[in-house]
C-alpha positions as CSV (number, residue, x, y, z in Angstrom):
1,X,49.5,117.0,72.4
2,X,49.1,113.4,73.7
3,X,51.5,111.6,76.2
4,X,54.3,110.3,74.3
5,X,54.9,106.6,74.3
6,X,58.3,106.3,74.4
7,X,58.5,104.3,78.0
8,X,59.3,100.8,77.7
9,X,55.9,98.6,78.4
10,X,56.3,97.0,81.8
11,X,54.4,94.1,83.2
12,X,54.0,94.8,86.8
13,X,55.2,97.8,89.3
14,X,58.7,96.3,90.1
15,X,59.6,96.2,86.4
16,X,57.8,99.5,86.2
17,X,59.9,101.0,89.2
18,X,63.2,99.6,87.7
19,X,62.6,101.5,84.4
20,X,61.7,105.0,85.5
21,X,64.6,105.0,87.8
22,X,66.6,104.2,84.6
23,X,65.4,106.8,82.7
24,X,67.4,109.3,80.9
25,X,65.1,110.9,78.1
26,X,65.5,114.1,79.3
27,X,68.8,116.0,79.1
28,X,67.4,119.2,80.7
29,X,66.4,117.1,83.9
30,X,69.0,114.4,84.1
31,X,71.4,117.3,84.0
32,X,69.8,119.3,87.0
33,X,69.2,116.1,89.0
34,X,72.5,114.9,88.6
35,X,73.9,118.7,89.2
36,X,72.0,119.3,92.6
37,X,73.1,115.5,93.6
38,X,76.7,116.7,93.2
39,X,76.5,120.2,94.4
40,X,74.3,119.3,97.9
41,X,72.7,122.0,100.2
42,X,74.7,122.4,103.0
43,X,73.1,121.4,105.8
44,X,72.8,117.7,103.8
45,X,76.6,118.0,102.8
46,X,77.3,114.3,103.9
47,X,74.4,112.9,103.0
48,X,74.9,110.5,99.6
49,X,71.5,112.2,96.9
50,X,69.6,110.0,95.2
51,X,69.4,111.9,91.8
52,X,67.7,109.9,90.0
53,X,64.1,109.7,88.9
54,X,61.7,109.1,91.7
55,X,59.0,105.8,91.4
56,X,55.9,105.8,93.4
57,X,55.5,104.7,96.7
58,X,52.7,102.9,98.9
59,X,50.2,100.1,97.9
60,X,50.5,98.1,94.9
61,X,46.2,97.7,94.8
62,X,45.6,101.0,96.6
63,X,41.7,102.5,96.8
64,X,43.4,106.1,95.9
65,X,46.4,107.4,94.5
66,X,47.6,111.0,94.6
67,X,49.3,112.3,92.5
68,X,52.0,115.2,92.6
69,X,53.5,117.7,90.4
70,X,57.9,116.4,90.4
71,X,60.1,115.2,93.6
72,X,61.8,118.4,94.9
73,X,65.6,119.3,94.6
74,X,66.2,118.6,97.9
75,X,63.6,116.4,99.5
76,X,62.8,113.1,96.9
77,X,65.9,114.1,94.9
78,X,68.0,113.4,97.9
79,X,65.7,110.6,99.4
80,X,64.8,108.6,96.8
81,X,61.2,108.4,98.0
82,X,58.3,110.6,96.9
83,X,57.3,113.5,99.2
84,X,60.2,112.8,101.2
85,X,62.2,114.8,102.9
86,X,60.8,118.1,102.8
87,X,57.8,120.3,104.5
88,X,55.6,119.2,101.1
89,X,55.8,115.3,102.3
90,X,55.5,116.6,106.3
91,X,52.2,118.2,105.1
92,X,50.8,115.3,103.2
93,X,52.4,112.0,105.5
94,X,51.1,113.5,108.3
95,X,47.4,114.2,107.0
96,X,47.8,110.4,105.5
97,X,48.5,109.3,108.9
98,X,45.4,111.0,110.4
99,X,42.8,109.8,108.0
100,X,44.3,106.2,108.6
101,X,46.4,106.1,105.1
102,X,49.8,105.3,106.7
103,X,51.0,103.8,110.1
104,X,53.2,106.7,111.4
105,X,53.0,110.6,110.4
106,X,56.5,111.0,109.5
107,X,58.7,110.2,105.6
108,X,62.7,110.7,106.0
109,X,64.3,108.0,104.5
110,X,63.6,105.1,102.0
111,X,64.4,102.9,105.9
112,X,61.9,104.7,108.0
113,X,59.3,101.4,108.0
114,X,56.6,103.8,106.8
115,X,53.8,102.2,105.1
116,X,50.5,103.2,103.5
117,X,47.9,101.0,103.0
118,X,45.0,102.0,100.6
119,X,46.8,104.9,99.0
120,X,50.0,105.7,96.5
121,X,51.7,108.6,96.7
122,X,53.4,109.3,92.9
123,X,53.8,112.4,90.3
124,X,53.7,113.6,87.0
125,X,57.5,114.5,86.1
126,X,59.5,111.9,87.9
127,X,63.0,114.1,88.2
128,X,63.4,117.2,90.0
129,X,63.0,120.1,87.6
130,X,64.7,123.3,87.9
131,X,62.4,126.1,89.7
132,X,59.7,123.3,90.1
133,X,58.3,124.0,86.6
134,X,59.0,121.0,84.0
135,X,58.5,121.6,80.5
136,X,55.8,121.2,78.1
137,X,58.0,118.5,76.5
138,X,59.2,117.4,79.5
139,X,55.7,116.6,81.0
140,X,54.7,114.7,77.9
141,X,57.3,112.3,78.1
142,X,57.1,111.5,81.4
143,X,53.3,110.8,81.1
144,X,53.8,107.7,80.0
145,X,55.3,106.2,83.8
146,X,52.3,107.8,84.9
147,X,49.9,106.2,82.4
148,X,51.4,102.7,83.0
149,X,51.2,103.4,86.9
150,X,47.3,104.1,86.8
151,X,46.9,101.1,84.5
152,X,48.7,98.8,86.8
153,X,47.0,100.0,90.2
154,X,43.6,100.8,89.1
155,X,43.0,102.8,91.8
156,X,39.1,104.3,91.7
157,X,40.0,107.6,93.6
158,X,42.6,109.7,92.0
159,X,43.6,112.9,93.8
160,X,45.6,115.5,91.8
161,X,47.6,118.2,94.3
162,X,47.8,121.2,92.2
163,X,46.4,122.3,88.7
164,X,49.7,120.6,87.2
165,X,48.6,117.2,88.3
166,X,45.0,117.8,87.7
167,X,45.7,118.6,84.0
168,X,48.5,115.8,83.4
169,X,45.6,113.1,84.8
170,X,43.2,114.5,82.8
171,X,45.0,113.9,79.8
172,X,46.2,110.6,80.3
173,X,42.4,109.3,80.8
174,X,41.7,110.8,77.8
175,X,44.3,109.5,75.8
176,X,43.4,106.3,77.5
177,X,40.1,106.6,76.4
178,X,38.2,107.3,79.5
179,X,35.3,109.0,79.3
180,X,37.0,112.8,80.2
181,X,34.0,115.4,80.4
182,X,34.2,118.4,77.3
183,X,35.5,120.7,77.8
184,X,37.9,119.6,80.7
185,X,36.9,119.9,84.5
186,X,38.8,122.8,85.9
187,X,41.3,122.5,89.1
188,X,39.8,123.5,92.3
189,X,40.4,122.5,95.8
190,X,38.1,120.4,96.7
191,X,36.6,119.8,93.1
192,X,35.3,116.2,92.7
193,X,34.8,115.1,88.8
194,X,33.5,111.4,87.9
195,X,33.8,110.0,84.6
196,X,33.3,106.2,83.9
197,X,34.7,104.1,87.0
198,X,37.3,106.6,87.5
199,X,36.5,110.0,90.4
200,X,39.1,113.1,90.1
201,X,39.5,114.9,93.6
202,X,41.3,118.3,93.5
203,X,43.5,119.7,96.5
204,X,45.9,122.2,96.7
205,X,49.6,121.5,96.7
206,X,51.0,121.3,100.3
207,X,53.7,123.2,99.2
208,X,55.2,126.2,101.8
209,X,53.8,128.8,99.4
210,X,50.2,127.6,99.9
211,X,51.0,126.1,103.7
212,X,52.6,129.4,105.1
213,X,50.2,131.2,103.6
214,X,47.1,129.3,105.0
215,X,45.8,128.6,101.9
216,X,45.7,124.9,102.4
217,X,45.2,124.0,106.3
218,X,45.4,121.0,107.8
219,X,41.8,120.6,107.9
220,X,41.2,121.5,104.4
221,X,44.2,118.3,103.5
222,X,42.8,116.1,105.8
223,X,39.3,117.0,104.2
224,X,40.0,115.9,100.7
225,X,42.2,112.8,101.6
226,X,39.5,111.6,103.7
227,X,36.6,112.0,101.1
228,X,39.2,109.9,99.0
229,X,39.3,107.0,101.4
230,X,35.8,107.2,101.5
231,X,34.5,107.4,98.1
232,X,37.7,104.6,97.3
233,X,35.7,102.7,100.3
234,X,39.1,102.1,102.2
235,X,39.3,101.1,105.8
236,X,41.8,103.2,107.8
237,X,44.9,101.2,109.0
């Protein structure tokens, strides 16, 4: 199955931005989003959720982008920026502030004056799904925000955290009609697949299942993200 192309074209990453945040095309998500928004953990009782879909965030023209799997119930879903908010986004901000990505090692709010320079943080699914696991259906017709979002940055590097984001990046080159290797690169951390003008870096999700078990380190993040900004040929800020 191919991404379905049922976004509206956008002309830039404003417009682009605009539209995914006014996206309702799936019931499923907009329900849970919306739910979770209402409901509130606890210990984030006064705070006002987003619960909406989630754009990317960063540089317009970056050298890399990385790309994640959906914004999480209570961290982008209640921020409004990607990997923000929860230990995910503390795993990855801080590694992006430590190969010279982004100016400060901490994202908790949309104010917090963080900025990246070279790099785009995004995902796949742009609404938090239950359980973390979007649909078949779901993912396709998301792909399209994603598809546009490539097309409009360009970036060279593209880093995929998790075998989610690997697969969903793979099939948008393809159906872009990049030059995707056959039979299709498997994920792997640290797996590094070129094809045309375009180089795939795998890394695992920073995610407290594969952080608290020490199956990604800090070393192994930092690693990756830095092999990015060097293949991309970006200068650390």
């Amino acid at each position: 199955m191919t991404p379905r192309r049922t976004a509206a074209r956008c002309h830039d990453l404003a417009a682009l931005d605009a539209a995914i945040v006014d996206c309702r095309s799936c019931r499923r998500l907009v329900d849970w989003r919306e739910s979770v928004a209402a409901t509130k953990r606890a210990s984030y009782a006064d705070e006002e959720y987003w619960g909406r879909p989630v754009p990317g965030f960063g540089d317009s023209h970056p050298g890399v982008l990385i790309v994640g799997l959906a914004p999480a119930a209570h961290g982008a879903n209640r921020t409004g920026r990607v990997f923000t908010g929860d230990r995910s986004g503390d795993w990855l901000f801080a590694s992006l502030h430590r190969v010279g990505f982004a100016n400060q090692p901490e994202s908790v709010s949309m104010t917090d004056r963080l900025r990246l320079s070279g790099a785009r943080v995004t995902a796949a699914v742009r609404c938090a799904p239950p359980d973390n696991k979007p649909t078949t259906r779901e993912r396709d017709t998301c792909a399209p925000w994603l598809m546009q979002e490539m097309a409009l940055t360009d970036p060279r590097v593209i880093v995929a955290l998790g075998g989610f984001a690997w697969q969903s990046v793979l099939r948008i080159c393809a159906a872009g009609g990049e030059p995707v290797p056959r039979p299709r690169p498997r994920f792997g951390h640290g797996v590094e697949v070129a094809f045309g003008e375009r180089i795939l870096l795998g890394c695992f999700h920073p995610s407290q299942q594969n952080t608290f078990t020490g199956r990604l380190t800090e070393p192994m993040l930092d690693k990756v993200l830095a092999r990015a900004r060097d293949l991309a040929g970006e200068a650390a800020v």
